[in-house]
PABASE-712261 format. One record per atom (N, C-alpha, C): residue in three letters; y, z, x. Coordinates in steps of 0.05 Angstrom, whole numbers, padded with zeros to 5 digits, always signed. Layout:
<atoms>
alaYZX...
</atoms>
This chain:
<atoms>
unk+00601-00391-00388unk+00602-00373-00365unk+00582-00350-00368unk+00574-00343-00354unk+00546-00321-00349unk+00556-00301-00355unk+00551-00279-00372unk+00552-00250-00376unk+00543-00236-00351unk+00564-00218-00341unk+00547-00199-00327unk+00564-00165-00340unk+00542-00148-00336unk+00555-00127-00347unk+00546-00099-00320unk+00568-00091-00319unk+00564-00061-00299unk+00556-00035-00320unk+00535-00018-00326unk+00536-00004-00345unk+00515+00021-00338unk+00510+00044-00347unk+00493+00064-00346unk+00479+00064-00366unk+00449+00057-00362unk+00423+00054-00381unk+00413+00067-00380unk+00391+00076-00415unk+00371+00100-00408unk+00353+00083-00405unk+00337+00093-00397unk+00304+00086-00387unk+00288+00092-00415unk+00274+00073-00424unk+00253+00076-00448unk+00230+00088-00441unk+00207+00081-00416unk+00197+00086-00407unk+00183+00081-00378unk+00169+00086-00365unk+00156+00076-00335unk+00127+00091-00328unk+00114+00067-00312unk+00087+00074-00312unk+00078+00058-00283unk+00057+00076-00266unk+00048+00057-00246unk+00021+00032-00253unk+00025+00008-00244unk+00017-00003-00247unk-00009-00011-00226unk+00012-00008-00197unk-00013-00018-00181unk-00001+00002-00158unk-00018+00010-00128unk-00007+00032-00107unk+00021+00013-00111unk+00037+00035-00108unk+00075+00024-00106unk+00082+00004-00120unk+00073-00004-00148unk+00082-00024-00160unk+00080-00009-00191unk+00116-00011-00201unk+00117+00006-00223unk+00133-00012-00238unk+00123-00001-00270unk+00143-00018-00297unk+00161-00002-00305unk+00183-00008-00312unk+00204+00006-00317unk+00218-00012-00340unk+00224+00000-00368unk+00233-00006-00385unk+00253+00002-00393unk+00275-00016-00400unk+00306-00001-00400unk+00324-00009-00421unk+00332+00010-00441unk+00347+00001-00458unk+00375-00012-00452unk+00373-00043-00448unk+00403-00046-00437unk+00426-00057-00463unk+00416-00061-00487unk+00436-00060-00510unk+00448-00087-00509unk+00473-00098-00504unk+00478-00130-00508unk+00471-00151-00494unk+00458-00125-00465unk+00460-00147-00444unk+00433-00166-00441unk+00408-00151-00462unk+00379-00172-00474unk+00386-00196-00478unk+00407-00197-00495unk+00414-00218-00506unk+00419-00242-00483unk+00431-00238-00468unk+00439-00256-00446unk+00417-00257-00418unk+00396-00244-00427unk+00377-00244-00405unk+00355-00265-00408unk+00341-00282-00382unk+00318-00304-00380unk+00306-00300-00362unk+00286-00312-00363unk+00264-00314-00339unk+00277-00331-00314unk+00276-00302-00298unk+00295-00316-00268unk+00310-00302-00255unk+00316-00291-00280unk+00350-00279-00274unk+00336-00247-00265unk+00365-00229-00247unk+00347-00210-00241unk+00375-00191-00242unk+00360-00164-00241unk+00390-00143-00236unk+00397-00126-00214unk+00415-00117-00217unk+00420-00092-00190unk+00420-00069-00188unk+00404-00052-00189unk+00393-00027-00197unk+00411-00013-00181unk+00427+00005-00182unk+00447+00021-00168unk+00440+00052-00160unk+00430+00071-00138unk+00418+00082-00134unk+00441+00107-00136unk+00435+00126-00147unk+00456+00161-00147unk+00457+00180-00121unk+00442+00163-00103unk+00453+00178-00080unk+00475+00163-00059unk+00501+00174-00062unk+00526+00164-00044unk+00523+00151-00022unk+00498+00149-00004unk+00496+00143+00020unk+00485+00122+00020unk+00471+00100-00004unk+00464+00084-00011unk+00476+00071-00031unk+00496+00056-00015unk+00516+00042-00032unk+00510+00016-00053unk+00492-00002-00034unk+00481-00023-00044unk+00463-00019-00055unk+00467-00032-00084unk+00443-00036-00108unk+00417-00057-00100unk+00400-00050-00112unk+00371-00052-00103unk+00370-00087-00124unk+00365-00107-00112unk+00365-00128-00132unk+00333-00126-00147unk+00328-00136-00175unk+00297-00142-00184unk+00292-00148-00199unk+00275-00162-00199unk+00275-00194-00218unk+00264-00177-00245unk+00271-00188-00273unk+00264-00188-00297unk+00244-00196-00303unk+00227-00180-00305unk+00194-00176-00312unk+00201-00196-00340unk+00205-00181-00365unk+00202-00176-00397unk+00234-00182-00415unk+00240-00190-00429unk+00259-00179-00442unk+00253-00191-00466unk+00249-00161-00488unk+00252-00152-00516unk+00287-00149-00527unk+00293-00174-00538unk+00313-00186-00548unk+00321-00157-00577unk+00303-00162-00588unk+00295-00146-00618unk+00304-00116-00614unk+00288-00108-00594unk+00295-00085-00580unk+00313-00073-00566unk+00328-00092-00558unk+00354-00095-00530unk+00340-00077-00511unk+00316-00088-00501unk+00309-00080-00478unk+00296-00104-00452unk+00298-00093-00427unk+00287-00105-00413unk+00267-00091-00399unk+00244-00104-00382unk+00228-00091-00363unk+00220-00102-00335unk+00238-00079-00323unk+00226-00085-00284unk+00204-00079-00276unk+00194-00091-00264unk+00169-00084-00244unk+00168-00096-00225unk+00175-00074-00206unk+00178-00079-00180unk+00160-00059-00161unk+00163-00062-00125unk+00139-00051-00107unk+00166-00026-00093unk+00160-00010-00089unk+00174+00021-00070unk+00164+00004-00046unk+00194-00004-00036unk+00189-00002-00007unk+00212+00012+00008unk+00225+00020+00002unk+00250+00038+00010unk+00250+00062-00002unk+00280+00081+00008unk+00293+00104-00004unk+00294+00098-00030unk+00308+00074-00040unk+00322+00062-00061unk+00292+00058-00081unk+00286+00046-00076unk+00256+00038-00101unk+00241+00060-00102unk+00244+00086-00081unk+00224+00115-00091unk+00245+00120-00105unk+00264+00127-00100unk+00282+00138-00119unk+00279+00126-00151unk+00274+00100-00150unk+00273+00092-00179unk+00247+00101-00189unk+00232+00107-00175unk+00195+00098-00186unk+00203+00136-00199unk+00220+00147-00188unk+00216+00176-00200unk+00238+00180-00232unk+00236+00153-00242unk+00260+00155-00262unk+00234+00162-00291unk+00239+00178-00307unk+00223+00176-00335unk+00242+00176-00353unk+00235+00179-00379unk+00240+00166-00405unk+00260+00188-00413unk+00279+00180-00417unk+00311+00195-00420unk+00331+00188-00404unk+00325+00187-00372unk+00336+00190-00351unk+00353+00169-00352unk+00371+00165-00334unk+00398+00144-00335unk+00401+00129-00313unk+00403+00107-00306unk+00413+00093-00283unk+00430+00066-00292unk+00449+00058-00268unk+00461+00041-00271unk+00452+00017-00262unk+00464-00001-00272unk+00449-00030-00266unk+00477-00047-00274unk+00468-00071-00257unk+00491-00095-00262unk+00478-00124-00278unk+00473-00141-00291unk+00460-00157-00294unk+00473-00177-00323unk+00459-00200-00336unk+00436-00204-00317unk+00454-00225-00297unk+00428-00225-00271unk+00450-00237-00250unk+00438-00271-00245unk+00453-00286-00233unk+00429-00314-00229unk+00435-00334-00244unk+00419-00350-00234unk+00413-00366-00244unk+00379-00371-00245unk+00369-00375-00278unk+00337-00363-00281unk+00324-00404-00281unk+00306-00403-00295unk+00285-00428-00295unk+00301-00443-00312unk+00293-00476-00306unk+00308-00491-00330unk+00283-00502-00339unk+00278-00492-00367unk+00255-00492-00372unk+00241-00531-00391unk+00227-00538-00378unk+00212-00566-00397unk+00191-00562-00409unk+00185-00585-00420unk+00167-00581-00444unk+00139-00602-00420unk+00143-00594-00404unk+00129-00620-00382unk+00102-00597-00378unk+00079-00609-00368unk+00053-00596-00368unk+00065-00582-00346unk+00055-00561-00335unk+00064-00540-00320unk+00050-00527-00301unk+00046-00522-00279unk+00033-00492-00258unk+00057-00474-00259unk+00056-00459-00269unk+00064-00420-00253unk+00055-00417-00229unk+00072-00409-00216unk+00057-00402-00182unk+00063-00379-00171unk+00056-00361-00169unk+00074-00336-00155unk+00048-00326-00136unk+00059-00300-00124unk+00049-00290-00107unk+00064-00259-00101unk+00047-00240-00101unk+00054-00208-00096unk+00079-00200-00120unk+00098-00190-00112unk+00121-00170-00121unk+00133-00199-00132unk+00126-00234-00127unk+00144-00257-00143unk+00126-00262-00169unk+00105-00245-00169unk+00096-00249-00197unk+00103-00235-00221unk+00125-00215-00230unk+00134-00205-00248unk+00151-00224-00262unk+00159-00246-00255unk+00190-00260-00265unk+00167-00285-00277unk+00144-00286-00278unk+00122-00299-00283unk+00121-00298-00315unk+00119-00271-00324unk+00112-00263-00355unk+00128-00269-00362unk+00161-00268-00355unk+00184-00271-00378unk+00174-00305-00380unk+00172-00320-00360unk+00171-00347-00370unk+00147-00356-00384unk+00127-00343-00381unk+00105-00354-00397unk+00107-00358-00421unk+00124-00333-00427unk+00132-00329-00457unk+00144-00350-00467unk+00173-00350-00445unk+00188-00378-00458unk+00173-00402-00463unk+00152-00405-00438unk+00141-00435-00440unk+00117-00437-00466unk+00123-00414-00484unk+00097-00405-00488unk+00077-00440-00508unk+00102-00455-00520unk+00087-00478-00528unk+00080-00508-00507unk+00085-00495-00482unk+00073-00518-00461unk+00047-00517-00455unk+00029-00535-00450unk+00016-00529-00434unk+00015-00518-00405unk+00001-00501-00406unk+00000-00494-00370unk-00019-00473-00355unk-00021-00483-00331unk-00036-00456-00320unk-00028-00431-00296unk-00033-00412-00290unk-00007-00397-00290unk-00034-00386-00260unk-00021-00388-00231unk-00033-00380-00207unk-00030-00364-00191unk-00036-00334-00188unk-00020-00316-00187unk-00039-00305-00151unk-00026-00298-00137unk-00037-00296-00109unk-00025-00271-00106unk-00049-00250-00096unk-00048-00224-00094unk-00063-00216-00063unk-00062-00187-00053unk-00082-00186-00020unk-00103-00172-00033unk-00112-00161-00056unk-00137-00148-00058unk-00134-00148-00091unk-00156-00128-00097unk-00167-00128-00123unk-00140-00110-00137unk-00121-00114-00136unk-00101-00099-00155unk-00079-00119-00161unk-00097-00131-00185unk-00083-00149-00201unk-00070-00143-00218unk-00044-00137-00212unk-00016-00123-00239unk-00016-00147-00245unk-00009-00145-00276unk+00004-00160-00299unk-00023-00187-00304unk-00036-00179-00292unk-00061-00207-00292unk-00066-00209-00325unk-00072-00190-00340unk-00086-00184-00350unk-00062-00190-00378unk-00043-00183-00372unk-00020-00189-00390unk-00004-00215-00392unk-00015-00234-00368unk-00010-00264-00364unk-00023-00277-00383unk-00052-00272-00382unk-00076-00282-00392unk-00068-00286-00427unk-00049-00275-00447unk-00040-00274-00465unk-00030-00302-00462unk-00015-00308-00445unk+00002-00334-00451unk-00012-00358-00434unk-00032-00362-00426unk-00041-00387-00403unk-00065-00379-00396unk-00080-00401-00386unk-00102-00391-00366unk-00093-00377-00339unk-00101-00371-00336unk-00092-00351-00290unk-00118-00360-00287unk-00107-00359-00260unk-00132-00371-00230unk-00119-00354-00217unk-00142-00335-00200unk-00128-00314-00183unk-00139-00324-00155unk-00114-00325-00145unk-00123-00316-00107unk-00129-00296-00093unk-00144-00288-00077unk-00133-00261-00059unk-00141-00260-00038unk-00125-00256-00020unk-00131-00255+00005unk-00158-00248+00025unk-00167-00220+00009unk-00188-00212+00017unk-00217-00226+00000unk-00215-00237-00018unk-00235-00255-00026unk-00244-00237-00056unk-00237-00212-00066unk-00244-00195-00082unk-00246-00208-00101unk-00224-00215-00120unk-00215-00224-00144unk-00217-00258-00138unk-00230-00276-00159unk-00215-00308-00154unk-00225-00322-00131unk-00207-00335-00121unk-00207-00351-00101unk-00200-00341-00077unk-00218-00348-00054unk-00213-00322-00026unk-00186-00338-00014unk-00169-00333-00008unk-00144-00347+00005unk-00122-00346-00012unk-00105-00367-00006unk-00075-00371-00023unk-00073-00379-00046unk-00050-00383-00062unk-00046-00404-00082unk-00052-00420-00082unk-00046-00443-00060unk-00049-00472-00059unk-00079-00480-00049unk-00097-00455-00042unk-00129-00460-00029unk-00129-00457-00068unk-00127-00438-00084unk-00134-00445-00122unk-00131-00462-00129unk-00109-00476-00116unk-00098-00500-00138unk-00117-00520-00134unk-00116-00522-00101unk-00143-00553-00092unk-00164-00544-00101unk-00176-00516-00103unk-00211-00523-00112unk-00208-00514-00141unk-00187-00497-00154unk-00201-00510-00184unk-00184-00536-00192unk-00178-00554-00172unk-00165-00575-00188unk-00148-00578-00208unk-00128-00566-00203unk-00112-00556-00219unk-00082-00575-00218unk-00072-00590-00242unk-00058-00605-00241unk-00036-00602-00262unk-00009-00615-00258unk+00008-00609-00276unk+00031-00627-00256unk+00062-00626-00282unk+00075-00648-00275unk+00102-00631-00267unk+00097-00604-00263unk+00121-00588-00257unk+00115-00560-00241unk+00121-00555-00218unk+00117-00531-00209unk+00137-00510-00214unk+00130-00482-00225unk+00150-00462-00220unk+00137-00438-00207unk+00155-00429-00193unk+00146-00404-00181unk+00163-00390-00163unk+00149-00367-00156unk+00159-00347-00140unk+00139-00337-00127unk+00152-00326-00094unk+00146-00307-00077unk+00151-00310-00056unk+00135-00305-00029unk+00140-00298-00007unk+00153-00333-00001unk+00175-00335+00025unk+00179-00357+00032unk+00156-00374+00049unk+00138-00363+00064unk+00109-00385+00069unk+00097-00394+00053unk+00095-00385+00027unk+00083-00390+00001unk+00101-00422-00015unk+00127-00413-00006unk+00148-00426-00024unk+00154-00452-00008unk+00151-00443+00018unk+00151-00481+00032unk+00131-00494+00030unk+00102-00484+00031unk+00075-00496+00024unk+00077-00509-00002unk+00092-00498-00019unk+00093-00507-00049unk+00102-00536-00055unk+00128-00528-00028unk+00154-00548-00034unk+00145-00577-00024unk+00121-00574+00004unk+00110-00594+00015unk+00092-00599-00008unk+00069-00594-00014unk+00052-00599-00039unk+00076-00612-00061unk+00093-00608-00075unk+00104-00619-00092unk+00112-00649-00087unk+00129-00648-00060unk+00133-00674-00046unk+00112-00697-00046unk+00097-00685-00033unk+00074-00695-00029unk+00051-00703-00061unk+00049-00695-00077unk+00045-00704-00110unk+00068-00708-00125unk+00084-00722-00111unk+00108-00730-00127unk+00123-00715-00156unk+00123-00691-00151unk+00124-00677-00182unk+00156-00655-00178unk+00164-00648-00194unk+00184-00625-00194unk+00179-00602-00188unk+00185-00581-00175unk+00180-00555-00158unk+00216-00538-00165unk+00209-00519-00183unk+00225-00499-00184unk+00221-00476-00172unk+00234-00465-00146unk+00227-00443-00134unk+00247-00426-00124unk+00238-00392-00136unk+00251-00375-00135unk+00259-00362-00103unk+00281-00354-00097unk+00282-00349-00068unk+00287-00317-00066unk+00264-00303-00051unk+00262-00277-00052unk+00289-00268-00024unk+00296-00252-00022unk+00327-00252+00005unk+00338-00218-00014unk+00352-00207+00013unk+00362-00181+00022unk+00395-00195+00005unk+00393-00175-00017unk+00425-00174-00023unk+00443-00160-00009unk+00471-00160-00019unk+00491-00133-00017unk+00498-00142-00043unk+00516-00150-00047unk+00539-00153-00076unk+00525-00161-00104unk+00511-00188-00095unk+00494-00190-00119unk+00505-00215-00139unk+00532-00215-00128unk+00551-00238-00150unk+00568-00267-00132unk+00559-00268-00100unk+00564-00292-00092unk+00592-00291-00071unk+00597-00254-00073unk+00623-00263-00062unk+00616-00251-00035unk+00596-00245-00028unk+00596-00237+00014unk+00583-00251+00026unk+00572-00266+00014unk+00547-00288+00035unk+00531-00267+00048unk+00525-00248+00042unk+00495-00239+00050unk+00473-00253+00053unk+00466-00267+00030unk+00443-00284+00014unk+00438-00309+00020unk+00445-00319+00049unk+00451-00347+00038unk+00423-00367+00043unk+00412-00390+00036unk+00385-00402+00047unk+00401-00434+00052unk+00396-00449+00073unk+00402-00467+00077unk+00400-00497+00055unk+00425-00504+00048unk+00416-00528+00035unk+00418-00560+00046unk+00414-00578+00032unk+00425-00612+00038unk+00449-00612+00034unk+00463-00601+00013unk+00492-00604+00002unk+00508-00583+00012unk+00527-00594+00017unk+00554-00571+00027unk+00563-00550+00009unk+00563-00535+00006unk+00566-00511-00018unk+00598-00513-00015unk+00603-00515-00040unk+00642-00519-00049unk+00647-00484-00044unk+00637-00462-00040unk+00644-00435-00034unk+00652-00437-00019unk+00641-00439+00011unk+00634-00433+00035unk+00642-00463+00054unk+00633-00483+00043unk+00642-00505+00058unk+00620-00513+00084unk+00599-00505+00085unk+00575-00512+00096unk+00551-00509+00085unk+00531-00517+00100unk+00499-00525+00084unk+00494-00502+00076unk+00497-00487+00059unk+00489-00461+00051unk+00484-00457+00019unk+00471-00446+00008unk+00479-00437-00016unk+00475-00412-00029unk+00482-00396-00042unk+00482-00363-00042unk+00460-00363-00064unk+00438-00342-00054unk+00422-00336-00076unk+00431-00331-00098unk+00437-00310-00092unk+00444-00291-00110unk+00463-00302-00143unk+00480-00316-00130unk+00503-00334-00149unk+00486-00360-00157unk+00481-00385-00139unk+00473-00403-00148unk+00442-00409-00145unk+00432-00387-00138unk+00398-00384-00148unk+00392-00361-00171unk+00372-00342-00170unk+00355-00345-00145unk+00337-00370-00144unk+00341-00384-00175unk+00322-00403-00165unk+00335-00434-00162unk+00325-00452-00148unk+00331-00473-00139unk+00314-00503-00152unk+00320-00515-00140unk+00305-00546-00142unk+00290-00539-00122unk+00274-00545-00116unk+00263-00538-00087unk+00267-00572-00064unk+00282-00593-00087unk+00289-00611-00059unk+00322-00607-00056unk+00331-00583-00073unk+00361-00576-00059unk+00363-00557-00038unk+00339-00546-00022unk+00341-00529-00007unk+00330-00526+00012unk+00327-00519+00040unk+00309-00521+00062unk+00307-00490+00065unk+00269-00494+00074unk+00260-00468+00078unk+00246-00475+00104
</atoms>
């Protein structure tokens, strides 16, 4: 059964990375131990009028250390409020939550795209004795964590505006550098993540994909979260299945996007 723990953490440290995209390092003590690439937490905000915790995927986690690291984009009350946390300061968090990558020893693409590329580094690490190449799709020249990928894999960068890499998407990198492998994983936006799912189909290969979605609870019990599946979900009793609880990441032929 999955550990989850409700608890008040100090912050090790935090730094900006890219406009509105910050790392945040957090001493969370037993709960390293039970944390993977995938899995994500619920950042709990100190002002009363914002009840619901902020979900965000697990950048890092230093086992040795009992720490983990977020990095995530301010797009609310809730994520300024965190981006203003420094090194002492306290917040609560729930985690870890999910279900993260089931990881093979099979040749590999990484695939992400924007704010789905942090949950990228924890796995590189894990995969760190596979082969693989790791394809990270950004809108301009502010490539967070590029540079810290590049430790574990080759990267092929996309970007929208043509700056960095390859001018276009992930999947315009993958066709012109020819880029092949017997297992997809990844994260990000959902147009990104059905293009993937067709491309996988379509090269007959396995596609693990993370599903980005608006929490409340975080643990499976409000159906906030839900993304359509093939199979009847034994919860709920229709095609559904809850991020949050039985993702965030999926098969990508158990789910319709």
């Amino acid at each position: 059964m999955q550990e989850k723990e409700c608890k008040i953490v100090r912050v090790i440290s935090q730094k900006s990375l890219a406009s509105d995209v910050y790392s945040l390092w957090l001493d969370v003590g037993e709960m390293a131990k039970h944390a993977k690439a995938g899995q994500f937490v619920s950042v709990y905000s100190k002002d009363g009028s914002r009840m619901l915790p902020r979900p965000i995927s697990i950048c890092e986690v230093a086992k040795a250390t009992k720490a983990i690291r977020l990095v995530y984009r301010v797009v609310g009350e809730g994520t300024k409020e965190f981006s203003k946390l420094v090194s002492e300061d306290t917040v609560k968090i729930m985690g870890p939550l999910g279900n993260g990558y089931t990881l093979s020893d099979k040749k590999a693409i990484l695939v992400a795209g924007g704010i789905g590329i942090p949950p990228m580094l924890q796995l590189a690490k894990e995969l760190k004795k596979v082969e693989k190449t790791i394809v990270l799709g950004y809108k301009d020249s502010q490539t967070f964590l590029k540079d810290e990928l590049e430790r574990w894999g080759k990267v092929v960068v996309a970007t929208e505006d043509g700056s960095v890499g390859v001018k276009g998407n992930v999947l315009d990198a993958i066709r012109e550098e020819g880029i092949e492998g017997e297992i997809i994983y990844s994260c990000g936006p959902t147009p990104m993540l059905r293009a993937l799912k067709v491309y996988a189909e379509e090269k007959g290969i396995e596609a693990q994909i993370s599903l980005e979605e608006k929490m409340a609870c975080g643990i499976g019990a409000c159906l906030a979260c839900v993304c359509q599946s093939k199979d009847v979900d034994e919860h709920s009793h229709v095609h559904n299945k809850r991020i949050c609880k039985d993702g965030p990441v999926f098969d990508a032929r158990e789910v319709e996007l």
